[in-house]
N, C-alpha and C positions, 0 to 999 in steps of 0.2 A: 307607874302609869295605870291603862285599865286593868279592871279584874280578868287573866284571863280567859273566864267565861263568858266575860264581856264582848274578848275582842275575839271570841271563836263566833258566834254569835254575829259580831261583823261583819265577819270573812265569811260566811251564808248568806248574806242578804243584801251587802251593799255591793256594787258593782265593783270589779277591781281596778277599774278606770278610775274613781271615784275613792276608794282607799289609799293609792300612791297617792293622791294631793292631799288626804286624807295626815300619810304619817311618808311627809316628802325622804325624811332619814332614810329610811327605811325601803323605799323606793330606790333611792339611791343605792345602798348598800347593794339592791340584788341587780342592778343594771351593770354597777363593777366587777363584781365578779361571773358576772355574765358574760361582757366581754373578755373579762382574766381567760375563761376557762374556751370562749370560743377560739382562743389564741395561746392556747395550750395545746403540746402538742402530746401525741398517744403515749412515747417513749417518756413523756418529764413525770420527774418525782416532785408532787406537789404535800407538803408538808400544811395540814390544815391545825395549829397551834393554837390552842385553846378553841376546840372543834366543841365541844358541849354535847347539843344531837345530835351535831354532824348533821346539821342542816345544809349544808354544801355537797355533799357526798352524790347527790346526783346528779351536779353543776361537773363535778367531775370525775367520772364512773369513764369516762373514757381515758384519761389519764390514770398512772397510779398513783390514788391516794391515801395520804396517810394521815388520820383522825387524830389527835393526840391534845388529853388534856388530863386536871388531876382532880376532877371528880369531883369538887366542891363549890361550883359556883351557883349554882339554884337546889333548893331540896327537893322541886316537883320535875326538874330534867328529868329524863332517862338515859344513862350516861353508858349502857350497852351496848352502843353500835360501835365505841370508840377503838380503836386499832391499838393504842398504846396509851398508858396512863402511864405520866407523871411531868412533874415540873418543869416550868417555863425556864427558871431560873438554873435549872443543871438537865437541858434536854439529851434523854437518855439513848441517843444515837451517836454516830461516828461522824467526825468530821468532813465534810464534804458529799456527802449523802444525798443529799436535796437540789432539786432545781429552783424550787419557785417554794417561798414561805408566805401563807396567807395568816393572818389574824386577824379578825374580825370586832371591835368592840371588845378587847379584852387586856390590852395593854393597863389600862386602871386599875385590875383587878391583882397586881403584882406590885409589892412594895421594893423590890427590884427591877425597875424597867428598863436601866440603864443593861443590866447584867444579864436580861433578858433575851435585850436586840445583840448585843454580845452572842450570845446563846445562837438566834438565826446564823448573825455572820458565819460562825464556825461550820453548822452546818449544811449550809449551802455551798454548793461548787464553785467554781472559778465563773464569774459572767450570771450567776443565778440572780433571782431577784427577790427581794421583798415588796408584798402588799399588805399595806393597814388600813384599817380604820380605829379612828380615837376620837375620842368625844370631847366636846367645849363646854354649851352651855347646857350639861346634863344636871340633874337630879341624882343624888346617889344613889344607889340599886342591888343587890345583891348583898348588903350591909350582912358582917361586919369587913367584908372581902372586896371593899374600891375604896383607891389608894388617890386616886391623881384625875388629871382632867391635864387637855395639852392645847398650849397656845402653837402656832405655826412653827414660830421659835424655837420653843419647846423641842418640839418631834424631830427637827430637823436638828439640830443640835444632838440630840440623843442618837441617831442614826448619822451621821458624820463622823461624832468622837469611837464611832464601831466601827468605820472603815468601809461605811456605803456612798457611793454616791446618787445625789438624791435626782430620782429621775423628774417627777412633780409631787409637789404638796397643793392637794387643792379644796376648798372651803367650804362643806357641805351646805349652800344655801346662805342667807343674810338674816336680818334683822324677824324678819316678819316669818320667816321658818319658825323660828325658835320661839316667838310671838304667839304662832298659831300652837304648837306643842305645851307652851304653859296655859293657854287658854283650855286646854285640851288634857290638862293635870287639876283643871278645879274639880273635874269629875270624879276625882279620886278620892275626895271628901268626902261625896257622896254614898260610896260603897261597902259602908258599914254600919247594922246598927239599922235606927228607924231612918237617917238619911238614905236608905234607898231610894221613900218615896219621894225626896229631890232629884232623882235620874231621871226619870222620863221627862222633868220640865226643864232640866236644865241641857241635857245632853243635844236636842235637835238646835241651841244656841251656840251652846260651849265646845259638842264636840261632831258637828258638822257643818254649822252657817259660816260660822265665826272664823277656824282652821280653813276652811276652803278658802275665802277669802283671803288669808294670810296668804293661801301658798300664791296665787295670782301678782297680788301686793310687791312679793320678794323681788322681784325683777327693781325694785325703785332704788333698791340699796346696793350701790357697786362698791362700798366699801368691804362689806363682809367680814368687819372685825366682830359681830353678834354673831357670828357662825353658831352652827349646831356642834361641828366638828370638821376634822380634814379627811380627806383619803391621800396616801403618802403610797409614794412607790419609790424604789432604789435598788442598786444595781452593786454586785460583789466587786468590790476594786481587786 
């Protein structure tokens, strides 16, 4: 998506009112675990699974949390704050360990996802729970390390055949989210080379008129099969 020096740049200038409608995923993402965490209690061990900068970590500084991931998903992260490195696919704790597993947008990034949520089950307690977020209609990112994209089906299948039961799966947004997000990826054409001096004319179009609109728009579509993505939550059987 943006450069981003782009999107630091944003986040000074434009209103934050005006950035959630901006980049609705994303808005999303921090209102879930917002409430995950306001309903977390002091005593749970919350397992943040593929944490990266541990962008979470102050969502829950009142609970104990534990950062864990294996180092490789962006070259420009800073992957120092993490509590524990290593793999999704063989997480290096004892079984039953955890109350609450969160993962955020990183289930794609594992060519094992099946063996993954495997992974949580084990180490979650009896009654603990899992929270995802997984993406639909993304762009791939972090290349050569995203594997997958998941339909409803998908995730809910994968987290059943592990022995969860699924509390909700539900649909980041409709048609015209994801609408306004590709409108809002022509931008990125722009940001190399002599095409820069295409940003300033296209960007008050492409990557403010245009996406704001969209997100208003969404409301029309109650199907929600063009989702951006799901938020998935499920409970240890």
């Amino acid at each position: 998506m943006l450069n981003s020096h782009v999107m630091a740049l944003a986040r000074k200038v434009v209103p934050k009112a005006i950035l959630r409608r901006l980049d609705p995923f994303e808005a999303s993402i921090e209102s879930f675990v917002s409430n995950l965490a306001e309903n977390t209690a002091e005593d749970l061990v919350v397992l943040d699974a593929g944490a990266g900068e541990c962008r979470f970590r102050e969502s829950f500084a009142h609970a104990n949390y534990v950062a864990l991931d294996f180092g490789l998903g962006d070259p420009e992260w800073d992957y120092s704050r993490l509590d524990v490195i290593g793999r999704l696919e063989a997480l290096p704790l004892s079984g039953g360990c955890c109350d609450r597993v969160l993962s955020v947008v990183v289930l794609e990034h594992t060519p094992e996802p099946g063996q993954v949520i495997e992974e949580f089950h084990r180490v979650l307690k009896p009654e603990g729970s899992v929270h995802l977020v997984v993406p639909l209609m993304w762009e791939e990112h972090q290349r050569p390390h995203d594997y997958f994209r998941y339909t409803s089906a998908g995730i809910r299948y994968l987290l059943e055949r592990s022995g969860f039961r699924i509390l909700s799966i539900r649909p980041v947004g409709g048609f015209f989210w994801q609408l306004g997000r590709r409108l809002m990826g022509i931008l990125t054409f722009t940001q190399k080379g002599w095409r820069w001096f295409l940003f300033p004319v296209l960007a008050p179009v492409f990557g403010f008129v245009l996406p704001l609109l969209c997100y208003y728009l969404d409301k029309l579509d109650q199907d929600r099969s063009y989702t951006l993505g799901y938020i998935c939550e499920g409970s240890r059987e």
